[in-house]
C-alpha positions in Angstrom: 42.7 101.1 -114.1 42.0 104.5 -114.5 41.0 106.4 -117.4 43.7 108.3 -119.2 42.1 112.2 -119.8 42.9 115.6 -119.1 39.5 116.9 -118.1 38.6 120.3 -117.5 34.9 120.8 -116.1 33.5 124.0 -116.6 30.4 126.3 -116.5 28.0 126.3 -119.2 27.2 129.2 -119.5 30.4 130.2 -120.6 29.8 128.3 -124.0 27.7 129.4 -127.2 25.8 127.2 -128.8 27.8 127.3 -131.9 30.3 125.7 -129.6 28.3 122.9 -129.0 26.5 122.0 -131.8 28.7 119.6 -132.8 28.5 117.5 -129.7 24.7 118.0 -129.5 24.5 116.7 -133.3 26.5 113.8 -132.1 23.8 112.7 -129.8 21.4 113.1 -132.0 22.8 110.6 -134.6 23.1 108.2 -131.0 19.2 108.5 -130.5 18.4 107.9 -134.1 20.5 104.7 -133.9 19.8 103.5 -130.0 16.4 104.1 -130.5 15.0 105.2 -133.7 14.3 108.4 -132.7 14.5 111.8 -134.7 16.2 114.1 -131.6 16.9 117.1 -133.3 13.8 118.8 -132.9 15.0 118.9 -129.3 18.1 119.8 -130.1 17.3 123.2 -132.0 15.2 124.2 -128.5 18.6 123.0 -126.7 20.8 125.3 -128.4 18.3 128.2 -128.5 18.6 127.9 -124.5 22.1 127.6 -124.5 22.8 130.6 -126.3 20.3 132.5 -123.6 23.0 131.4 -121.1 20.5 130.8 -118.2 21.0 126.4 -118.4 22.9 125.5 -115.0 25.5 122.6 -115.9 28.7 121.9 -116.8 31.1 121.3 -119.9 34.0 119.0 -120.1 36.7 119.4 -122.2 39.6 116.8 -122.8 42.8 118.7 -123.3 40.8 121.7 -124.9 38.4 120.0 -126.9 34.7 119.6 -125.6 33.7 116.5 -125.5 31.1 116.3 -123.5 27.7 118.2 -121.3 25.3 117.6 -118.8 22.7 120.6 -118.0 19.5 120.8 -115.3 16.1 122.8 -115.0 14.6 124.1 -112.2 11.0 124.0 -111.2 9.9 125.6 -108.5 12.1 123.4 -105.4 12.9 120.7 -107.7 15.5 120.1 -110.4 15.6 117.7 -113.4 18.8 116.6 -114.5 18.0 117.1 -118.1 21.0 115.4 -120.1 24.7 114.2 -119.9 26.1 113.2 -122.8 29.8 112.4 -123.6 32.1 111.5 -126.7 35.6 110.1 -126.5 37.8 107.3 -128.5 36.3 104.5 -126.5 32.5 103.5 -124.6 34.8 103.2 -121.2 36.0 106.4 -121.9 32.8 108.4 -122.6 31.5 106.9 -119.6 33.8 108.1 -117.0 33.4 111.5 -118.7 29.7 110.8 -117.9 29.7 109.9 -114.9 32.4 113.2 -114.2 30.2 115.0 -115.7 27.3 114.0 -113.3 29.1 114.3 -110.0 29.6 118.0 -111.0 26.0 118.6 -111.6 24.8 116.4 -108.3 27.2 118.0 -106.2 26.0 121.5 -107.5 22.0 120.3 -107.0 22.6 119.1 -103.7 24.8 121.6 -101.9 21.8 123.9 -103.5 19.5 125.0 -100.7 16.6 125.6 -102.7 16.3 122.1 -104.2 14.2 119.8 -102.4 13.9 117.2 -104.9 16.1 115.9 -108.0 14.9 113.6 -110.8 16.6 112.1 -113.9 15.7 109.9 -116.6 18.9 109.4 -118.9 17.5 107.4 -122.2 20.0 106.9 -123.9 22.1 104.8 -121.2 21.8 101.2 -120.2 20.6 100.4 -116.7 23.8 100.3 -114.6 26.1 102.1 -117.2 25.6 105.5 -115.5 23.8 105.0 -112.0 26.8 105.2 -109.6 27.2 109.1 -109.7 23.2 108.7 -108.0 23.9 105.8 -106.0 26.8 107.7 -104.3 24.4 110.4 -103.3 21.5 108.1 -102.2 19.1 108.4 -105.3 16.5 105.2 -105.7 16.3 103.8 -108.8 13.7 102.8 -110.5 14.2 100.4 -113.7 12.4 101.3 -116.8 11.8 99.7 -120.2 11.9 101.2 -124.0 9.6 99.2 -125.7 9.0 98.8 -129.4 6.3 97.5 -131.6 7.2 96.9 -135.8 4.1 96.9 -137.7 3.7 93.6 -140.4 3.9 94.7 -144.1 0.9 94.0 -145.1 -0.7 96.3 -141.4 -1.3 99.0 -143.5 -3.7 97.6 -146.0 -5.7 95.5 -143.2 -9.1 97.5 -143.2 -9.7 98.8 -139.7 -12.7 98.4 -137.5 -14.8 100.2 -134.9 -13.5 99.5 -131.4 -15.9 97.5 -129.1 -16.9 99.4 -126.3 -19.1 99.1 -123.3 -22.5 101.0 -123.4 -22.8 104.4 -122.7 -18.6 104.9 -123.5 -17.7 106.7 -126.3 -14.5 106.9 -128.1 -13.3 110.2 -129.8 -10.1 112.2 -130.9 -8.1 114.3 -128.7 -9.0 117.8 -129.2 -7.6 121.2 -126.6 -11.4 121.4 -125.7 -10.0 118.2 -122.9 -7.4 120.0 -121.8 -8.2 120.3 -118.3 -10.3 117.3 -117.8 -7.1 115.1 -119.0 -4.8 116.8 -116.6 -7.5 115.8 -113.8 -7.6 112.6 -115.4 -3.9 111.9 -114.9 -4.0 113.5 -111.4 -6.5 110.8 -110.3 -5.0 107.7 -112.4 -1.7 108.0 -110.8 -2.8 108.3 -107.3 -0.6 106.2 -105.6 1.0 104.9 -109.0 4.5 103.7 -108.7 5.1 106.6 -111.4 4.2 109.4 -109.2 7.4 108.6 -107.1 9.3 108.7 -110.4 7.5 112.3 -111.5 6.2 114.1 -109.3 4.2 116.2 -111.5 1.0 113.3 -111.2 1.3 114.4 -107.5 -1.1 117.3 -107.9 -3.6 118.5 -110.8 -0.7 121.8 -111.4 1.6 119.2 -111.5 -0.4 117.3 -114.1 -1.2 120.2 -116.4 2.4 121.3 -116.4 3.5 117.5 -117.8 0.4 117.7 -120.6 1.6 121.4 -121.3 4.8 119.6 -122.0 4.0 116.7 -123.6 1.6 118.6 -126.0 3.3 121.4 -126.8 7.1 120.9 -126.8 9.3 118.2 -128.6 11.0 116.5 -125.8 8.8 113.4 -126.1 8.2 114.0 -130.0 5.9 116.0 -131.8 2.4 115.6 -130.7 -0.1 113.6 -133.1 -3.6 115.0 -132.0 -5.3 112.8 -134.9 -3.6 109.7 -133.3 -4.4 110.4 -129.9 -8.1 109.1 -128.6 -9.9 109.6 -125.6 -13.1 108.0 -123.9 -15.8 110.0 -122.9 -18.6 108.6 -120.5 -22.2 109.9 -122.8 -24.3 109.8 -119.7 -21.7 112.5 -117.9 -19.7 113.5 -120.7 -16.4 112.8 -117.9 -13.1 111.3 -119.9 -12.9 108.7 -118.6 -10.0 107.3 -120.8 -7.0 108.4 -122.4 -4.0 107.2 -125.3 -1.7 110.3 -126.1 0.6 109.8 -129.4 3.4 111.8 -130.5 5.8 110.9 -133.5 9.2 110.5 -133.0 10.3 110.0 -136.9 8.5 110.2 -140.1 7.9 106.2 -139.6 7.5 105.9 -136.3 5.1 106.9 -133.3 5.6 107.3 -129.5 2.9 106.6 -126.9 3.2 109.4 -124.4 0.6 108.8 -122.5 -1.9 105.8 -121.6 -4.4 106.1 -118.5 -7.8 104.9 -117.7 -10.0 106.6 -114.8 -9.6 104.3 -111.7 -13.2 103.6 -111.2 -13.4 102.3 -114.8 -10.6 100.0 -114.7 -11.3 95.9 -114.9 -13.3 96.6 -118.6 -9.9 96.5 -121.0 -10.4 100.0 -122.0 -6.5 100.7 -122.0 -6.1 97.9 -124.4 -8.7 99.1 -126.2 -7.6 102.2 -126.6 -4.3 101.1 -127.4 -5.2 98.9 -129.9 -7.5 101.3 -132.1 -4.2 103.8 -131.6 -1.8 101.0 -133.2 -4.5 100.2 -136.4 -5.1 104.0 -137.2 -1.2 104.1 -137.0 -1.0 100.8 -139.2 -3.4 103.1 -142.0 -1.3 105.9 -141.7 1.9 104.2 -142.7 3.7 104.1 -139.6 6.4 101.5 -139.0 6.8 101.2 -135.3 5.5 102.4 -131.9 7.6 102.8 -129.2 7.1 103.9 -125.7 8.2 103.7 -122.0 6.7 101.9 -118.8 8.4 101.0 -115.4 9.0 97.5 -115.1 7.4 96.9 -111.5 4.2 98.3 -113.4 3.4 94.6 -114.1 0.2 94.9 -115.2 1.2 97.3 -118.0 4.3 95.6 -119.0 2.0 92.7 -119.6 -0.6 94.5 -121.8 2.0 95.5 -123.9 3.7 92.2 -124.2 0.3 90.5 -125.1 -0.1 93.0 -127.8 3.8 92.4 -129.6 5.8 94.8 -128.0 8.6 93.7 -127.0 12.0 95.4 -124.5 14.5 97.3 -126.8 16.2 99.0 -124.1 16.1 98.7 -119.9 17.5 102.4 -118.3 16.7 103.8 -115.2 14.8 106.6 -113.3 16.6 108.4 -110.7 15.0 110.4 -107.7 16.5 112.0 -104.1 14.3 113.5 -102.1 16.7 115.8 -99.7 15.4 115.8 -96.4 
């Protein structure tokens, strides 16, 4: 039975950001509740780019009230569906004005002759809930877990203890000086990866700067924590060799951004290592919770965080078309 609207789709860029603040501040309130996450750093930088009017995507409006958005950004010959967010009187409803919404934008992207490649990652949405706008256009998904570690009360007041490390491996805190030698670092971790279908920025060391660059110095994955993110540095060489990159999400609770060991140091448990002096330093500092993301055929990882309490809050999907 079909869903009873009167939906207008039009342009972006023919809204001000004023316009849409209320709808962005909806979604906000959504990522603090779905997933305990403080958006609305990202949505200031949102609505500063909406008022520069340069965003392609599109608006709906439901007899002449918006209620909902979807936007992309271009780099280089790919796009990235950014966001689509939707608000109506019922979850069926805001879904259909989703998924609208979507077949606008991927019907835009791929009658575009420039784009060679699209990729999405839509957070906020259960796996399955909006995946048949991508389906219809020959996307492959890729399932993807939210997971979430809660601290115990009494974490915080446990003293902590130097990490156990092999000889001749030193572990440090992230400073700008690694800059380059952690972009080479993911380069060569993700050879091959599973996740370098999913991003194609691991695909080459540009690629991997660009993703730090992002990571580091914008909000869209939280704001960095430089004294909660570690790195492992061979003495003999001085090559990092290691990697945990943490950013925080709320005042109570942390976001791992990045975990990666050098491939010919793997087989020594230096990820869970790493990850474990990461949680106790975030235990002194009086953080509630960790979260962060993994693709579930990465078995191996999904099982290091398992063994170390975190649990699956939330299963959504990666998207990715590569057009011919």
């Amino acid at each position: 039975m079909p869903v009873a609207t009167q939906l207008e789709i039009l342009d972006l860029r023919h809204f001000s950001a004023r316009q849409l603040r209320p709808l962005l501040e909806s979604e906000a309130e959504v990522w603090q509740q779905r997933l305990r996450w403080n958006y609305r750093g990202s949505t200031e930088l949102l609505l500063q780019y909406l008022d520069s009017r340069i965003l392609p995507g599109f608006v709906a409006l439901d007899r002449g009230r918006i209620c909902g958005f979807t936007f992309c950004v271009y780099e280089g010959n790919k796009a990235v569906v950014g966001d689509a967010y939707a608000v109506a009187a019922d979850h069926r409803q805001a879904l259909h004005i989703t998924h609208t919404l979507l077949q606008a934008l991927l019907d835009l992207l791929l009658h575009s002759p420039g784009i060679h490649r699209i990729e999405s990652q839509l957070l906020l949405y259960d796996a399955g809930s909006v995946d048949q706008s991508f389906r219809e256009t020959g996307f492959t998904l890729y399932p993807r877990l939210f997971m979430e570690y809660n601290f115990e009360p009494a974490a915080s007041a446990a003293p902590s203890s130097n990490p156990v490390l092999p000889q001749n491996i030193e572990m440090c805190r992230w400073s700008p000086d690694y800059y380059q030698a952690a972009a080479e670092l993911i380069h060569e971790a993700y050879a091959g990866h599973i996740d370098a279908r999913i991003n194609d920025q691991y695909c080459s060391l540009h690629g991997s700067l660009r993703f730090l660059h992002n990571i580091v110095r914008f909000p869209g994955c939280g704001v960095f924590d430089a004294t909660s993110s570690w790195i492992l540095l061979d003495t003999r060489t001085e090559a990092l060799i290691g990697m945990v990159l943490c950013s925080h999400v709320a005042d109570d609770v942390a976001h791992i951004t990045q975990l990666c060991i050098a491939r010919n140091m793997r087989g020594h448990q230096l990820g869970r290592t790493l990850l474990k002096h990461c949680m106790a330093q975030l235990a002194q500092s009086r953080f509630n919770a960790i979260t962060l993301t993994v693709t579930e055929a990465n078995h191996q990882a999904v099982r290091l965080y398992e063994d170390l309490g975190f649990f699956t809050r939330h299963r959504f999907e990666a998207m990715v078309l590569n057009k011919g």
